[in-house]
N, C-alpha and C positions, 0 to 999 in steps of 0.2 A: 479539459484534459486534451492535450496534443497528441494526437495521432499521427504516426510512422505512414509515411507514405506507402512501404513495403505493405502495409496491413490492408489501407485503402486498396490499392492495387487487386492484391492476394484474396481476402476478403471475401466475393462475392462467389470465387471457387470455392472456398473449402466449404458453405455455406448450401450451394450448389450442390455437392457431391454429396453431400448428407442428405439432401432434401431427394435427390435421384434416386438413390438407394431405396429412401421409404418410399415415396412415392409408387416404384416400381416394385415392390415388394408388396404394396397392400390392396395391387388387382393382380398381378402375375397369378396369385395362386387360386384364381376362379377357376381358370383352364386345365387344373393341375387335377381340381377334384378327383374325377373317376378314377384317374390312374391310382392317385393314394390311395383311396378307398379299396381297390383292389389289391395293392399292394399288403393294404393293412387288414384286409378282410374284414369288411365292416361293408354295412351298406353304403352310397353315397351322400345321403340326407343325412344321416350321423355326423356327419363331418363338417356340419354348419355351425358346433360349437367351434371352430378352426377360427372361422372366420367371425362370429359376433363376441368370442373372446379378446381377438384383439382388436375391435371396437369399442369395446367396454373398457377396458386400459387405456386407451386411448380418452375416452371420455371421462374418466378419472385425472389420468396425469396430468393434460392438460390445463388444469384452473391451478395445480400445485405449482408448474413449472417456471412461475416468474416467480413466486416465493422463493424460490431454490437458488436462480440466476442472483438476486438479491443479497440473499445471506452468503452463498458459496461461491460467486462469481461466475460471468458466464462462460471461460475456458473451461473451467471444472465440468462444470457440470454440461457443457455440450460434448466435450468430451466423454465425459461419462455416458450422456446419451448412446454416443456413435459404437461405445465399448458396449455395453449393453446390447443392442440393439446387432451388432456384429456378433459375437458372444452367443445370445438368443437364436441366432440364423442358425448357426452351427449344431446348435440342439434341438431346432427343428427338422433339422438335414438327419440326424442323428436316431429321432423318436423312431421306439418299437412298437407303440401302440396309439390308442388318442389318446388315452390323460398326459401321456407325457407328450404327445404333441400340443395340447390344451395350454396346459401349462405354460411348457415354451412360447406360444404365441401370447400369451398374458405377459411375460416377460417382453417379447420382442415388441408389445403396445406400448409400456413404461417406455421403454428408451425411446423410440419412436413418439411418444405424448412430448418429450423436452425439445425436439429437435424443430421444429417450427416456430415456436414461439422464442427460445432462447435463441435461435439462429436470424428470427429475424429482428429482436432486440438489437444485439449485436450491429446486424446494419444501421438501423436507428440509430443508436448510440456514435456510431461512426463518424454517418455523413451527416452532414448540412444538411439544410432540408431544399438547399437548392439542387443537389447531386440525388436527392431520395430515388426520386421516379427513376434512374439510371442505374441506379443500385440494382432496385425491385425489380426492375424489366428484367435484367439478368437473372437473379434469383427465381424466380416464380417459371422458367422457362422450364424446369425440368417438374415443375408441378403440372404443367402441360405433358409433356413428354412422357413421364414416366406411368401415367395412366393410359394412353394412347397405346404404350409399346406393351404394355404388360402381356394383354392377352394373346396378344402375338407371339410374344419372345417364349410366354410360356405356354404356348401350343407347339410350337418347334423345339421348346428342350423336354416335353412329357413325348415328344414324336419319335423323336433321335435319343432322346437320354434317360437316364432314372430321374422319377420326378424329383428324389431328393438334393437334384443340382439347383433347380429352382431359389435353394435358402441358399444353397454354397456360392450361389455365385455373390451373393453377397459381402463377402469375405474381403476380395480383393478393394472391394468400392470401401467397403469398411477399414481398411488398413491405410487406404491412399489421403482418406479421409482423416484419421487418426495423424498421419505426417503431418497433415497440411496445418489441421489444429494446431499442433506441440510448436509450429514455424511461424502462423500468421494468426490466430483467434487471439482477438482483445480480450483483456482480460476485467469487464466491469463490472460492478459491485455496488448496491446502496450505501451512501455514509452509513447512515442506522439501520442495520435491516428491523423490517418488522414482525412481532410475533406471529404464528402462522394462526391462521382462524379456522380451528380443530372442526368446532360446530358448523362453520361453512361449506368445508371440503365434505361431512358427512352429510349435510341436507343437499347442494350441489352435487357433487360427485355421485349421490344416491339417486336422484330426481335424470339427471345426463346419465349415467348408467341403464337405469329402468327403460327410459323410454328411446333410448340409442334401441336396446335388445330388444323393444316390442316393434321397432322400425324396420329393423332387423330380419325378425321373422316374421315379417306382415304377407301377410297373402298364403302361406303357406299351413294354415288353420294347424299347427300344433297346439293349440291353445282354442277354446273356444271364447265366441263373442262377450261373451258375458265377464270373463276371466280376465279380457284384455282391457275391457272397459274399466273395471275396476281397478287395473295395476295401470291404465292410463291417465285415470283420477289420479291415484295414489301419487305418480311421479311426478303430476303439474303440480300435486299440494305441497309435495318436496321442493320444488323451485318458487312455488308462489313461499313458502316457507322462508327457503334463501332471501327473496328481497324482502319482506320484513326485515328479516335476522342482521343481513346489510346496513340496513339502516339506525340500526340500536348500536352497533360495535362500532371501536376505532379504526378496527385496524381489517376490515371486511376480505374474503377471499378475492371477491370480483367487487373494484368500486363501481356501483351504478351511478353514481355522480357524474362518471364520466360521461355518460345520451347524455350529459345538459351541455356538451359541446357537439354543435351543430354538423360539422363536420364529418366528427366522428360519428355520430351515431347515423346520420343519414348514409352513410360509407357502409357500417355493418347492418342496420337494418335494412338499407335497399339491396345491399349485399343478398341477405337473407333472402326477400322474397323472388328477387330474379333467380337464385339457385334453383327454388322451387321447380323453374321449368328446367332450367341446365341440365341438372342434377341427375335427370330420368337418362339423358341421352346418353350415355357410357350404356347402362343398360338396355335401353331399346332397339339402337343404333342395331348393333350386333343382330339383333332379333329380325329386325327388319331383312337386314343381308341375307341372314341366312335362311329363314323363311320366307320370305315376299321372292326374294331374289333366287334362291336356292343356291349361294354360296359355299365353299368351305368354310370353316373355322377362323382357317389363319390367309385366307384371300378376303375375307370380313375385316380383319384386324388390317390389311393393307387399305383399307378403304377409308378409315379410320385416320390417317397418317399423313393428309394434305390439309388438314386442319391445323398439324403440328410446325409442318412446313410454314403457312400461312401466318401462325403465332408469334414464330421468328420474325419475319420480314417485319411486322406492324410494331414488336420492341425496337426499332431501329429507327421508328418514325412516330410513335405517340407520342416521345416530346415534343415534338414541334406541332403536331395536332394538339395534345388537350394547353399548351403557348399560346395558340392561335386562337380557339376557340372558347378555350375554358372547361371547367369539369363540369359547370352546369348545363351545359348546351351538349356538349360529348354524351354524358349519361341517359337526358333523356331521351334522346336521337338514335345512340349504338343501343338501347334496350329494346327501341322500338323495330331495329335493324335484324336484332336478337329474337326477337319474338318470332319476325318475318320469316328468318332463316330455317325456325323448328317450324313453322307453319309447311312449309314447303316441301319438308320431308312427308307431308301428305302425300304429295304424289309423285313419289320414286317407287317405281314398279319395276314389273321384272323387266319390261320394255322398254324402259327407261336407258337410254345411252349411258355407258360408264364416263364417258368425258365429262357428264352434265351432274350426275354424282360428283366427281372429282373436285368440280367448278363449284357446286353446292359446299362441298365440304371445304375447298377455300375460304370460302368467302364467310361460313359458320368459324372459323377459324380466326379468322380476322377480328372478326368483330367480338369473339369472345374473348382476344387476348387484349383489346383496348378495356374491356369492361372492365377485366380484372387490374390491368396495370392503372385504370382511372380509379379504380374504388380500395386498394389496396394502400395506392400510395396518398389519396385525400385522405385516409382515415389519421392521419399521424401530422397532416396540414396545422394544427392549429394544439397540437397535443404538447403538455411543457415537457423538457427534457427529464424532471423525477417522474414523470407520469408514462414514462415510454414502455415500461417496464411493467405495468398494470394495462397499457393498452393495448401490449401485445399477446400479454393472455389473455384477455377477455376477447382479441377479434380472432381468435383461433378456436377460443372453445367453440364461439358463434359460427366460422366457418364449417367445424366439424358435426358441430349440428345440423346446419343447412345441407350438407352435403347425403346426410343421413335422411332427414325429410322426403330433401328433391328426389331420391331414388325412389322413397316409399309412396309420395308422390305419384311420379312415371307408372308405377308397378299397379297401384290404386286405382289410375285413370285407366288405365290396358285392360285389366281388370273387368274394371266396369264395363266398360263398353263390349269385353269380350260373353259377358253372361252366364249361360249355362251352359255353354259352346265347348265342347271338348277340344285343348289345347294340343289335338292330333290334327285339328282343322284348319290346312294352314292357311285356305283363304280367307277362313275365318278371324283366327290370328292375326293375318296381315291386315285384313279390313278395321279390326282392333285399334292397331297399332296408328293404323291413320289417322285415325279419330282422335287417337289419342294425343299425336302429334300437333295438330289441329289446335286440340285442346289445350296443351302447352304450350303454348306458342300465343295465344291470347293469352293467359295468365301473365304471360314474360312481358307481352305489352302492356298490360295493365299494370305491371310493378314498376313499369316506368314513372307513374304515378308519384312512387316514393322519392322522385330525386326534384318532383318542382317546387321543393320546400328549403334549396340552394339560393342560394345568391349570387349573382356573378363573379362576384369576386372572389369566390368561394374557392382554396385553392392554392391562389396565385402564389403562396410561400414556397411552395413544392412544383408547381409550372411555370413558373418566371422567375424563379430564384436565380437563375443562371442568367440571364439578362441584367437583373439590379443587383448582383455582384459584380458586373462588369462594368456598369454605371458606373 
């Protein structure tokens, strides 16, 4: 299928702006808590069905959403996504109580569940796979960003504003997003689509539901040990359930066929366990600032924001690094780089110079946007063109899982290390958190482990493809 240069061009915005939108929608409203809560006269721990609701939509829609793309095409239904998803903001801005905030944020996960996976088909589908990694640098930029700014932007509009501007601003991203689709989203489609796999979504969707929600509220003993143990069991026997059931049908919701390309799966599972340590930092980060250091909120959230910086500058140069070097020499080097970086945040104290912060936070930065730009765009290296479409929901579910872990993770090791220590003690707390840093940060290098089962060559379709087209 020939593709419109206009689309090529166009493309990676509209794509872009939908992904900003979620992205900064699904930490913005950490910050927002107390004020709702008060607003809505509730306590503030009520309001964490807010947030594990649209996790759990999240972790449902997602394994549906190449089904959908498939049968309905992916302008439809990204479209539809962004409408949704827009729509939902609205009704969240809107809610008199929680259930109807509940609700709404169950709605606003659906839309939000299509908009990664069909949005980054889409590119797939597009480009070459010698243009990919250029594509993707673009794209994934505001998957940085939009986590970075959230608790910022929404510490300053619960400051100055009603927290219900939080969902409205929404709105406008959602509309510019909506033009851009209706002008520039390709519109592709499977020849046959195929039957959706009813039994798969209910044992997957069930098993990623369950244990997203016990990740969820980990540490937070609503539940006791014994309770979670057994809905822990219960959820692995749901997904250990799925790969059986995978293997008996035709037409499976997630093909696992697809780990037997070496690429791809060393792409999502190393993906997987490096998040492990990533993962915590969003939430520790913050903790650190503002306890170790005795920060505000939203001078925390500034601290946060030369990583962002950082992520830009290294899209503009990992092509010609993972050209140069390869993804298998990049991967095991920038994990071990990665590990270093969380180690270090051992010893940021209140003493600690802000430049030397800063500089830390570059340099974490850097090296986290190469991970992701190397392991994002191998994964689709060696992937056939009908199969774009089943690899792009299966490395999404798996990111949103990882990303669910790595927090539970961070929060588990802090935890631990923190004891019976009452969490008013903030040198306690802080001494906590080093540890835990520490901690994480060897695990990160040891998941480097998972990428020396590469091959040099490993790749080269997607980092040299611009060279042997030029040949």
């Amino acid at each position: 299928m020939k593709v419109n240069s206009n689309v090529k061009r166009y493309l990676p915005w509209v794509v872009a702006t939908a992904l900003f939108m979620e992205q900064l929608d699904s930490t913005i409203i950490n910050t927002a808590i107390p004020s709702m809560a008060l607003s809505l006269q509730v306590a503030p721990l009520s309001l964490k069905a807010v947030v594990t609701s649209y996790i759990l939509s999240l972790a449902i829609g997602i394994p549906v959403s190449g089904w959908m793309a498939d049968r309905f095409g992916t302008r439809r239904v990204f479209s539809s996504a962004v409408s949704v998803f827009t729509l939902s903001s609205i009704l969240c801005g809107l809610s008199l109580n929680v259930p109807m905030l509940v609700a709404a944020r169950i709605l606003q996960g659906m839309g939000a569940a299509m908009m990664m996976p069909v949005g980054r088909l889409a590119i797939i589908r597009t480009y070459p796979k010698s243009e990919l990694l250029m594509a993707m640098n673009f794209v994934i930029i505001p998957a940085l960003i939009g986590p970075l700014l959230g608790p910022t932007v929404g510490g300053l509009i619960v400051h100055w504003l009603p927290w219900r501007m939080i969902f409205f601003i929404n709105v406008p991203v959602g509309i510019a997003a909506l033009l851009l689709i209706h002008r520039h989203m390709p519109d592709y489609r499977a020849e046959a689509a195929r039957p959706l796999d009813v039994t798969g979504l209910l044992l997957f969707g069930s098993g990623a539901a369950l244990i997203s929600w016990l990740l969820e509220i980990f540490g937070e003993h609503t539940i006791d040990a014994t309770s979670a143990l057994l809905l822990l069991l219960l959820a692995l026997s749901l997904l250990a359930g799925y790969g059986w059931h995978a293997q008996q049908t035709s037409y499976p919701l997630l093909r696992l066929t697809l780990f037997r390309v070496r690429t791809f799966r060393v792409s999502v599972v190393g993906g997987f366990l490096t998040r492990l340590g990533l993962g915590g930092l969003p939430f520790l980060l913050p903790l650190l600032y503002q306890l170790g250091l005795g920060l505000p909120a939203w001078q925390s959230g500034l601290l946060m924001m030369p990583a962002t910086a950082a992520a830009m500058v290294m899209k503009l140069i990992s092509g010609p690094i993972l050209r140069r070097f390869g993804y298998r020499k990049i991967l095991i080097l920038n994990t071990l780089m990665i590990g270093t970086t969380i180690w270090m945040f051992s010893a940021v104290t209140a003493a600690t110079p802000v430049y030397l912060i800063i500089l830390l936070g570059l340099v974490q930065g850097f090296f986290n946007s190469l991970q992701f730009s190397s392991m994002n765009s191998m994964a689709y290296a060696d992937i056939k063109d009908e199969d774009s479409s089943m690899a792009s929901t299966m490395a999404s579910s798996m990111q949103q899982m990882s990303m669910s872990f790595g927090l539970a993770c961070g929060s588990l090791v802090t935890a631990w290390y923190l004891g019976d220590l009452p969490q008013s003690d903030k040198m306690a707390v802080t001494s906590a958190l080093h540890h835990a840093f520490l901690t994480l940060g060897c695990l990160t290098m040891i998941s480097s482990l998972s990428f020396w089962t590469l091959h040099d060559t490993d790749g080269e379709s997607v980092s040299k493809g611009n060279l042997e087209a030029a040949e």
